[in-house]
Each structure stands twice: as C-alpha cells, then as structure tokens.
N, C-alpha and C positions, 0 to 999 in steps of 0.2 A: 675808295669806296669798298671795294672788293677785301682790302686788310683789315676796314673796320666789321664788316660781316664775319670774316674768320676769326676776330678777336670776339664777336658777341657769341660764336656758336660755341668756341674755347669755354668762352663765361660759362657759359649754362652746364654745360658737361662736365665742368672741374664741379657746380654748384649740383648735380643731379648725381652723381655717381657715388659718394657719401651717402645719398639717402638708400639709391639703390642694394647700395650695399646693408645697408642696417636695416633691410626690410624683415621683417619676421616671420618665418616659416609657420605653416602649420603644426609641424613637431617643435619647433621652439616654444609657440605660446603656449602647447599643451603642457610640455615639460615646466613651463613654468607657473602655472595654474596647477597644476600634482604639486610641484614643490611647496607651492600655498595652500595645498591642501583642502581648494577652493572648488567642491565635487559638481555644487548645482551649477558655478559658472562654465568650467568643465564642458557638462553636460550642454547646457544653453548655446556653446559654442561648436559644437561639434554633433551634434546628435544627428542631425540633416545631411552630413558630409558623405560624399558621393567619390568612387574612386573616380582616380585621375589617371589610373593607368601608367605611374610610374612609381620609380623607388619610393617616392615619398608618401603612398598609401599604407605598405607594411611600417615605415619608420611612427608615422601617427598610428596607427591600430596599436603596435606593439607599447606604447603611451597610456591608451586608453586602457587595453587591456592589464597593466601595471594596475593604474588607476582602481579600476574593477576588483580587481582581487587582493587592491594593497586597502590605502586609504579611506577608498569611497567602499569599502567593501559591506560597512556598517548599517547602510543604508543601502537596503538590500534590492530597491525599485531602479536606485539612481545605479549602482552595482550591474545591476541585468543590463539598464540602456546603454548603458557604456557598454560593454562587454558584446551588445548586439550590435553597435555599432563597428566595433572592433573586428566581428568577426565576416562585417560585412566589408568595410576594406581590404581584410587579407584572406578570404576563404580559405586559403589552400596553404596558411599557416599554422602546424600544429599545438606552437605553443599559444597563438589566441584564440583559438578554436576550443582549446582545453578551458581557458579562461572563459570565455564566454560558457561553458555548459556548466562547469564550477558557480557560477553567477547564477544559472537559470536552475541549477540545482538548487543552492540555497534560498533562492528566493520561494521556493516550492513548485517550481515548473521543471516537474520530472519528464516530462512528456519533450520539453523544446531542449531539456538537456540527453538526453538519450539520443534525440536527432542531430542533435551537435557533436557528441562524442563521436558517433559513426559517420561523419562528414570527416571527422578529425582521423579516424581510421581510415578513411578512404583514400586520405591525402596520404598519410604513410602507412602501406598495410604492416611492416613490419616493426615498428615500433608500438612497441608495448603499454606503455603508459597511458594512451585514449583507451585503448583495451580494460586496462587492468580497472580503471576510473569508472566504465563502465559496467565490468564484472561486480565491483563493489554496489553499485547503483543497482541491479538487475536482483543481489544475491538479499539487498534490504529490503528488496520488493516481493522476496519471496519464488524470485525467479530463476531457479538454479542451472536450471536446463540451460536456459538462455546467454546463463554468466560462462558454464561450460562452451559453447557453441562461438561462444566471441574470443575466449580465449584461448581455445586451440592451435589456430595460427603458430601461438608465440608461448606455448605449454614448455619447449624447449630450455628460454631464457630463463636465466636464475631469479631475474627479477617476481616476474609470474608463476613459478613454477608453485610454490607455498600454496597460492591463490586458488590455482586450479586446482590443484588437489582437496582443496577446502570445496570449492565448485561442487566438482565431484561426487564427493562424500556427501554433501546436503540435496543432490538431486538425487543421489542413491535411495537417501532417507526420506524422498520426497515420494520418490515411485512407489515407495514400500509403504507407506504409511494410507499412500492414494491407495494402492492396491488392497490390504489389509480394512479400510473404508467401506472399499464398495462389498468385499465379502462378507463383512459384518451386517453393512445396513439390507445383506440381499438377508441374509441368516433371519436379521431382526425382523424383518417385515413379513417375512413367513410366518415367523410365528405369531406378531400381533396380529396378520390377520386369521390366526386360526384362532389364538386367544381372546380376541374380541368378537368372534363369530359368536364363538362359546359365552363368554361374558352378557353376550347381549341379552341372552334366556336367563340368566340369572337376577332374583329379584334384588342382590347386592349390587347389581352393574350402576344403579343409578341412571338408566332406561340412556346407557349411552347405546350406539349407533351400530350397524356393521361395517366391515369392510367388504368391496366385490371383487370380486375376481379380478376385475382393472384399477385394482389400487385407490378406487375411490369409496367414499362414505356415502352410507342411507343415514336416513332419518336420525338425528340427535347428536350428530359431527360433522363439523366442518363447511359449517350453515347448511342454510336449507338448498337442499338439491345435492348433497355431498358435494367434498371435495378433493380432491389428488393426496394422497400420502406425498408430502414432504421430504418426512425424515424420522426414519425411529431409530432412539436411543437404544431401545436394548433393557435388562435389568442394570441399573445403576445404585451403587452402596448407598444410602441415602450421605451416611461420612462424609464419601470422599469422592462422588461420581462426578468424572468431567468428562466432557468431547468436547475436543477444539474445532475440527472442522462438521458443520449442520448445514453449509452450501445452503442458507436463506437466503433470501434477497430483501437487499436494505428496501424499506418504504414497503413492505407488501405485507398484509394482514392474512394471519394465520389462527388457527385454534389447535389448542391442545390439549389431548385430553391423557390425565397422569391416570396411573394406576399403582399403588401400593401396595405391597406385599410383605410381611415379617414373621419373622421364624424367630422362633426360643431354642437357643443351642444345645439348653439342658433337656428339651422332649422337642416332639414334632412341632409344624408347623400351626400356630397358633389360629383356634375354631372362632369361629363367629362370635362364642359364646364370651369370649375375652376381650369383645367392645374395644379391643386399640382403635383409635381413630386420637388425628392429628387437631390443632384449632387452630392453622392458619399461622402460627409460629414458627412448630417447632422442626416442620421438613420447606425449606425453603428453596424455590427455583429460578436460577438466574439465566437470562438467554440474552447476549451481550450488557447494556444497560439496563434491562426490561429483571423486576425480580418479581416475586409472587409467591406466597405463601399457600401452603397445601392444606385442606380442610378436610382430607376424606380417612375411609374408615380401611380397617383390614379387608384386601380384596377387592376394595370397589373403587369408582374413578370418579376426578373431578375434570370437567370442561371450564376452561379460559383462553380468553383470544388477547392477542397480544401483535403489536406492529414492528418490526424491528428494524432495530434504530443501525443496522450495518449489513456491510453481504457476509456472507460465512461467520457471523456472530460464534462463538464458543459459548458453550452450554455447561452447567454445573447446578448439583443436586448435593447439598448440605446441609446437617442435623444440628440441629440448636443445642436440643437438649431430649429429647421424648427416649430416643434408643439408650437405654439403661441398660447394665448387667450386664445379663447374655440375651438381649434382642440385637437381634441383628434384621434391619428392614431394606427394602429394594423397592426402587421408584423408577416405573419405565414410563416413556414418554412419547406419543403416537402425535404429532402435528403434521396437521391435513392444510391446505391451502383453502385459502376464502375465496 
C-alpha cells in the first residue's frame, strides 16, 4: 500500500514539474508581446501591475519602458501608460524614469514630464542626462534660469558643459531684455500719460479719455469707469514696429486706443492742413492672432477693444502701403484693461 502511494506521488511530480517549469514570467510574456509588436495587448496586460518587491519588477518596467519609447512610441496615450506604468515598478531606475518623462513629454504633459525627470535626478544626482533632458525641456519653455539651476551640478562633465553655457547665455538675454522692458514701458507710460493728458483738450484727439495719476482712464478709455494701463508700446515705425513681450493675459478684454503721428523728411512735421489720415487698410495692427486696421487722421486716435487669444501675445504695427517717399509715420499704442 505504502509503495503504491510513493509511486502515485512520483506520478504527479514527474507530471507537474514540466509545467512548472514552462510557466511564463511576467518579463517573458511582455518580451513577447514587444516582439509582436502587439502595444494595446501590452498595455491590457500590464497597466494594473503592482510591484512585487523583487528582481522581477525592474526586469518588466525595463520591457515596458523599451516598449514606450521603441515600438508603441507612435501612439502617444498607449506610450505615456506604458511608460507610467514602468516607472511605477522601478521608481528609483534612471533609465525608465527617463523613458517614462520622454513619453509624458511627447505626449504633451510637460508638467508630469518635468516631475519625472527630477525623480530621475533625485535617484542619481550626479548623472547628467535626466539633467541635460530637463535643461532642454525648461530652455523650450523659455525658462533659462531654471535650465541653469538644474544643470549646475554637472556644468563640470563634458557631456553638459555646451548646454550650460547655451543656459547661460539665454538667461543672460533674458534678464537683459526683462530689464530693458520694464525701463521702456516705465519711459512709455510717462509720456503717454502726459501726451494724452494734453491730447484730451485737443479738438483732433477724437474726445479720447485721460490718464490719472494711478495709471488709470477717465471718461472715453478703457470703458466706463477707466481702466489700468496695461501696456504702452511706445512710438513704433508704422514699417517695421514689433514688441514681443505685452504680458497680456490670454482670455481678458482690453481696449486700445492708437495714436498716429507722420513727419515728411523733406520739411517739418506735417499740419493738420495735410488731411493724412489712414482707411482702415493701409496701417495695420496685429496683437497675437487679433489684427485690426487703423482709420485715423494725423495726430488723432482711434479706440478698439479686443480679447486676446494668449498670455504675453507679441504685438506688431505694419504699413501696407500709405507711407510713400519721404513720410515716414509712428503709431503708439496705450491698452488699458476692461
């Protein structure tokens, strides 16, 4: 009795130990799902997958992560989940950490890729390349300071060294150009509000508004009750005038009120009596997407309101055709907040 029990348990274990052996790892079926190229099953099969606390959590993330930035990289949603999957596995692995913010980059989530890259710095501060990923990221965003500040650290390695100096140089340009900004628009606002003080008694003004001494509009700017000075341009060539940075804010309704001025190079500046006035053609004003053609006379202004369609829109002031010969005209631009 007792020999045929030891021959049946023989049975089963000669019969069970084959399967055990051919049972299929997590990394094996993922590697073979990549190699089919097969992203939503992939996906369907792993997206829920929770560490286990051993080797074989980095062995599957580093899979996934292939996945993500190789094959499935095309499809940019299945890309991210993979990749957030991946870097939930291995957090404290630099190369799926990289993958995973490379994914939420291109997917267009700068915001969960920025937080990834600096996870992936944290795991190793002195390697370079979450750095350099980041720097690149920060310097698209217009954020130099920030791309200097991450790559300091590692400004040393040759790898980064290019980088940072490029960092550098674009925050240099960034301070100087902020700076030179604020000095201009303090210069411009002086004077518009002393020229529009003046302008307002004038019967050319076209019964535009004042400015008060707090930077706000009476009567005929900036609706009723005035409003905040904004931002003044300045004289601008009607040619060639741009300003890139106006620090609007996307979605919020402003009014602007132009003023035009043209001088004849061959005598003084040109009288009343010389009727230049534009029709809406030929001085045309762009403020990001927003454009608007100018209708007014020598000296006097026109009021238009306008919503804009981004933050810090760039501004531009362009001649069709009216500045002939030697006229040479100036269009400055006083937008008050609604």
């Amino acid at each position: 009795m007792l020999a045929r029990t030891i021959a049946a348990v023989l049975a089963l274990l000669v019969v069970s130990l084959p399967a055990l052996a051919l049972a299929e790892t997590p990394e094996e079926k993922a590697k073979a799902l990549l190699a089919a190229k097969d992203c939503d099953q992939l996906l369907l099969s792993f997206e829920n997958s929770k560490p286990q606390g051993d080797a074989g959590d980095l062995a599957l993330a580093k899979v996934l992560a292939q996945a993500a930035s190789g094959p499935c990289a095309s499809d940019k949603i299945v890309g991210m989940a993979l990749a957030t999957t991946a870097a939930r596995l291995a957090p404290g692995d630099v190369e799926v950490l990289m993958a995973a913010a490379g994914a939420s980059r291109a997917a267009g989530m700068n915001g969960e890729a920025e937080a990834t890259y600096r996870k992936a710095i944290a795991a190793a501060p002195k390697d370079p390349r979450p750095r350099m990923a980041l720097a690149e990221q920060l310097l698209g965003e217009q954020d130099a300071a920030g791309a200097v500040k991450v790559l300091e650290p590692v400004k040393a390695d040759p790898k980064s060294a290019a980088l940072y100096a490029k960092a550098q140089k674009a925050a240099k340009d960034a301070s100087a150009e902020a700076e030179n900004l604020r000095k201009g628009e303090e210069r411009a606002m002086a004077a518009a509000a002393k020229a529009m003080a003046s302008d307002a008694k004038s019967p050319s003004s076209g019964g535009g508004g004042k400015v008060r001494g707090d930077g706000t509009a009476s009567d005929g700017i900036g609706g009723e009750g005035g409003g905040k000075v904004a931002f003044v341009t300045g004289g601008l060539a009607a040619a060639h005038g741009k300003v890139k940075n106006t620090r609007l804010r996307a979605g919020k309704w402003y009014r602007v009120q132009a003023t035009g001025n043209c001088t004849d190079l061959r005598r003084d500046q040109l009288s009343g009596n010389d009727h230049w006035k534009t029709n809406g053609s030929d001085v045309r004003v762009r403020i990001g997407k927003f454009e608007h053609g100018l209708a007014i006379e020598n000296g006097g202004t026109e009021d238009f309101d306008f919503q804009a369609d981004s933050s810090n829109p760039s501004l531009e002031i362009w001649d069709g055709s009216f500045t002939k010969g030697e006229i040479h005209c100036v269009v400055s631009l006083t937008i008050f907040e609604k």
